[in-house]
N, C-alpha and C positions, 0 to 999 in steps of 0.2 A: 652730551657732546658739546662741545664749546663752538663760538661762530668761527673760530679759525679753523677748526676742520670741518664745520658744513661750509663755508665758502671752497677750502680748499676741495673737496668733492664734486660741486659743483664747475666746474671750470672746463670739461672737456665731456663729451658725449659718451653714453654706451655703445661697445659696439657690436653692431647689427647688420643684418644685409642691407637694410635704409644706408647705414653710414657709408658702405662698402660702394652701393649703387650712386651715391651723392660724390664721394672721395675717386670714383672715377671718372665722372663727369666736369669734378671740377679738375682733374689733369688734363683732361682734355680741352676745357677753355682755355687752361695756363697756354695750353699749345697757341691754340688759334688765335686769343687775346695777346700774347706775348709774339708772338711772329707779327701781328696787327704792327703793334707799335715799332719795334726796328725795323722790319721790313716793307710794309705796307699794306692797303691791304690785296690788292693783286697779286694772285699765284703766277702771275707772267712779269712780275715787274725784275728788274736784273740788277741783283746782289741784293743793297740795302738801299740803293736810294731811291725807294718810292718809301723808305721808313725813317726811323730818327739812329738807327744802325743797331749794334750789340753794344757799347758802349754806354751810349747818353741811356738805350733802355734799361740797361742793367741798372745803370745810377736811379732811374723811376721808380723801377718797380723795389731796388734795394730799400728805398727810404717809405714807401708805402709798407713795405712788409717788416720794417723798424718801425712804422706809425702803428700799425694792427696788433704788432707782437704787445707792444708798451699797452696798449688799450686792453689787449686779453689778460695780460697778467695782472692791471691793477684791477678789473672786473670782479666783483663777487661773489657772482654765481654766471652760471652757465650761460650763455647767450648765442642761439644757434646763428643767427645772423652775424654775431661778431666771431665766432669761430671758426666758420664756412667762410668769410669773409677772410681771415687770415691764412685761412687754408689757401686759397685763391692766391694771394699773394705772394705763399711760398713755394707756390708752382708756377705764377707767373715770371718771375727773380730767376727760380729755375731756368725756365724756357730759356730766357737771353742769357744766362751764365753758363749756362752748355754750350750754348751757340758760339760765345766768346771764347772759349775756353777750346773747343776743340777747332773751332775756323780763323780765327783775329788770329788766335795766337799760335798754329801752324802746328798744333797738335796731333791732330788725325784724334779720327773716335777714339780709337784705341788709346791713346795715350789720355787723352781727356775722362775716360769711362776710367782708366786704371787710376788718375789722379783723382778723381771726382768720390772712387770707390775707398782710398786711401782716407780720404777727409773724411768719409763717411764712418769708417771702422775708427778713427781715432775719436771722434765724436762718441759715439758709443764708449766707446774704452773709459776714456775722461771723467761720462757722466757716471760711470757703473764705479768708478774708481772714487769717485769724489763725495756721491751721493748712495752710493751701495745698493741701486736700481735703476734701470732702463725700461721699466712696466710704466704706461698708461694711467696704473691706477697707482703710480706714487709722488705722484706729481702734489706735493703738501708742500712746497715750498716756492717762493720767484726765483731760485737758482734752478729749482726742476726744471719748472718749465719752461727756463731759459735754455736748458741743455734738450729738451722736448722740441723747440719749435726750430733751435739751430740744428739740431739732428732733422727736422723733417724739410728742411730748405736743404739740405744735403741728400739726401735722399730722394727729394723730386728732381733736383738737378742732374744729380747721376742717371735717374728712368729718364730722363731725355736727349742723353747721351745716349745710352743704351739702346731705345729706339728707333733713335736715327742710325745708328750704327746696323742695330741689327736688318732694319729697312733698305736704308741709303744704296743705290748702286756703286754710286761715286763714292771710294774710301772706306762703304762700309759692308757688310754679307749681301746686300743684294737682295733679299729676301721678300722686297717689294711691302705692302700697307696689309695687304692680307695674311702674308706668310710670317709676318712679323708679329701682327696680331693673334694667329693662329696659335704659336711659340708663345707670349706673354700670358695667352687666358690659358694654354695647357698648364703652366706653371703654378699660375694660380690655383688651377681644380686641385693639383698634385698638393699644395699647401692646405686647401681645404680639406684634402683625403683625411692628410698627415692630422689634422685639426680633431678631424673628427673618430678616427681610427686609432689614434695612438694617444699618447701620453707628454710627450715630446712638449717642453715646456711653452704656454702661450703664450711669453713674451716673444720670443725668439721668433714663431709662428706671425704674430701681429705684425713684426718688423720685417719679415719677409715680402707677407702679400703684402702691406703697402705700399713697401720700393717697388713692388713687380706692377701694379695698379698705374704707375705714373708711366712705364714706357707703354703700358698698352695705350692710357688715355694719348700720352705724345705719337703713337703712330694714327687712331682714331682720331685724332686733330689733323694731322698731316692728309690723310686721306679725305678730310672735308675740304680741305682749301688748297690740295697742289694740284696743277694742271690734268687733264685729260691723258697726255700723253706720258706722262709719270705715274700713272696707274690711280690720279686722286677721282676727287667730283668738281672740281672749281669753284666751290662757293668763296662768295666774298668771305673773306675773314671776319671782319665786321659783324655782319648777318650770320654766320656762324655763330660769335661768339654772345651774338644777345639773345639766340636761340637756346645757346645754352646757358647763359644768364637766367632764361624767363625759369627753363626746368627744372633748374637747381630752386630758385624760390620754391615755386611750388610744391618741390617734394618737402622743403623745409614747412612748409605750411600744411600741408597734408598730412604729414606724419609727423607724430611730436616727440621727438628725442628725450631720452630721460638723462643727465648727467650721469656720469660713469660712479660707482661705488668706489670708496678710496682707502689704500691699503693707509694705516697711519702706525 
């Protein structure tokens, strides 16, 4: 095997229920962490100015998740804190470009979730058309896993759409933090069914539950830090998100991920 394709193998995780359990938790920070900064951190503060808004956030978190991307793809091998760390990033971008997208710019969920679900499917298209895979395990090249990390900044963005939508009273089903969450983990089991039960290709499978992973973790955010009487808990967002900062460490440190095996 040559070092170009043991670097290239090492670069992204196997996945496992560890990943599964980590990759939820860290949506659920993008949530809390990402609402933190344009909003504030007060679930009673009104609109955005107790934050730095949807805009200036987007621009933050867009150039941190430009910073991670650049760092993971020159990397050699696999590095869980640098990959969970990007992961982070393209859920937090998410958070405020959902926000943007469906409220700034007078969209309604619906129209944001059908735009956000559009970019998602051309992204895929693109990448399957260009590089002849959308699998995890073919990522052998920096144009993969440039169409890898911009498909999954797409993909966290739209589950927080989706989310909010599915949650939201205002504009969206109503469905409230539990009923929404209820809806997103049914979905999942049903992919896990399919996983396990059938034959039904595992790419396709991978790219389902992950988009479906991020509007659970975005209502599981929501319900830590929006008010009482919006059906949340009111934690500071802040204290929310370095709680779920510490956890995510430690599963990283407790459990030791192996780099994914790579198709070449």
């Amino acid at each position: 095997m040559t070092d170009e394709m043991q670097t290239s193998r090492s670069k992204v995780p196997e996945v496992t229920l560890i990943f599964w359990i980590i990759k939820i938790v860290a949506t659920t920070l993008g949530e809390t962490g990402g609402d933190a900064v344009s909003m504030g951190n007060s679930s009673h503060t009104a609109g955005t100015s107790g934050g730095l808004g949807y805009p200036i956030g987007t621009a933050i978190f867009a150039a941190l998740f430009l910073v991670a991307v650049v760092f993971q793809i020159r990397a050699r091998k696999f590095h869980p804190f640098l990959y969970w760390f990007t992961i982070i990033a393209t859920t937090t971008v998410g958070t405020t470009l959902a926000d943007l997208s469906t409220r700034d710019l007078g969209i309604g969920y619906a129209g944001g979730s059908a735009l956000l679900f559009g970019l998602l499917m051309l992204s895929l298209l693109v990448w399957n058309l260009v590089m002849g895979s959308v699998s995890f395990r073919a990522l052998n090249t920096s144009k993969a896993e440039m169409f890898y990390w911009l498909t999954i900044m797409f993909s966290q963005t739209l589950g927080t759409a989706l989310g909010d939508w599915t949650a939201d009273e205002d504009g969206g089903l109503g469905l409230g933090y539990g009923g929404a969450a209820i809806v997103f983990g049914v979905l999942l089991a049903v992919v896990a069914g399919l996983y396990l039960a059938t034959k039904i290709p595992r790419t396709g499978l991978f790219w389902a539950a992950f988009i479906l992973t991020r509007p659970l973790g975005a209502v599981v955010g929501d319900f830590l830090d929006k008010p009482h009487s919006k059906g949340g808990l009111e934690m500071s967002r802040y204290a929310a998100s370095v709680a779920l900062v510490i956890f995510i460490v430690a599963m990283i440190l407790c459990f030791k991920q192996r780099p994914a095996r790579q198709i070449h």
